[in-house]
N, C-alpha and C positions, 0 to 999 in steps of 0.2 A: 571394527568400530563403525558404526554409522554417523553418516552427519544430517544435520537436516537443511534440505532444500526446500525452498520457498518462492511464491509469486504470490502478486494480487491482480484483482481485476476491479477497476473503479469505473462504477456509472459515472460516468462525466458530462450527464446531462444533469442529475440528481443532485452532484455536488456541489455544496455551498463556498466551496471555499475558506471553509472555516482553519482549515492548518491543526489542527488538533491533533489528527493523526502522524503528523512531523515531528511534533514532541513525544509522541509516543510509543516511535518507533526507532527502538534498540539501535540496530545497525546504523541507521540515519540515511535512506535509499530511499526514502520517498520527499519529491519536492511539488512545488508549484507551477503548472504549465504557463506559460507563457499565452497562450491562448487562453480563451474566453468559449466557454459554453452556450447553450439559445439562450439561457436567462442573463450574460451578461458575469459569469463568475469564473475566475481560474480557477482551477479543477487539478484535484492531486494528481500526481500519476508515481509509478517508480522507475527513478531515476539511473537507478544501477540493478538490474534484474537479477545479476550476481550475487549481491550481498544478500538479499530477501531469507533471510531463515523462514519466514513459515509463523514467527510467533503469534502471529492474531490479537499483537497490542491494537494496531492500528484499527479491524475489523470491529473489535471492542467497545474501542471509544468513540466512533463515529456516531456523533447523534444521528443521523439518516440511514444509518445502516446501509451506506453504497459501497460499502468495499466487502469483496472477498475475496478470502484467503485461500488459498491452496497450499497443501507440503507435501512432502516426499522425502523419504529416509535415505539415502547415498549411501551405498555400502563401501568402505574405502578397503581396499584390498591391498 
């Protein structure tokens, strides 16, 4: 049985800050940096790189299109 592994990678120059992708993301592993970006915005990141399935809610819904996704199938033996 395979499972799916997952990451994102977030421009965090790009990002607004909007949090939109924290509701929209299943596992609940992406939060808000505590830092600030050049333009003055906290910036997503993920928080727990373990949970990341891979699903591409968060990628989706991003009005700015700064995140992506990567997956990978984990064959569990």
């Amino acid at each position: 049985m395979a499972k799916a592994k997952g990451t994102i990678i977030v421009d965090t120059e790009k990002c607004k800050g909007c949090e939109i992708c924290i509701e929209a993301c299943p596992p609940r592993v992406i939060a808000m940096s505590n830092e600030v970006n050049g333009k003055g915005y906290h910036y997503a990141y993920l928080k727990e790189p373990d949970g990341c399935t891979g699903c591409s809610n968060c990628g989706i819904v991003c009005p700015d299109g700064v995140i992506t996704v990567y997956r990978q199938k984990v064959v569990m033996v």
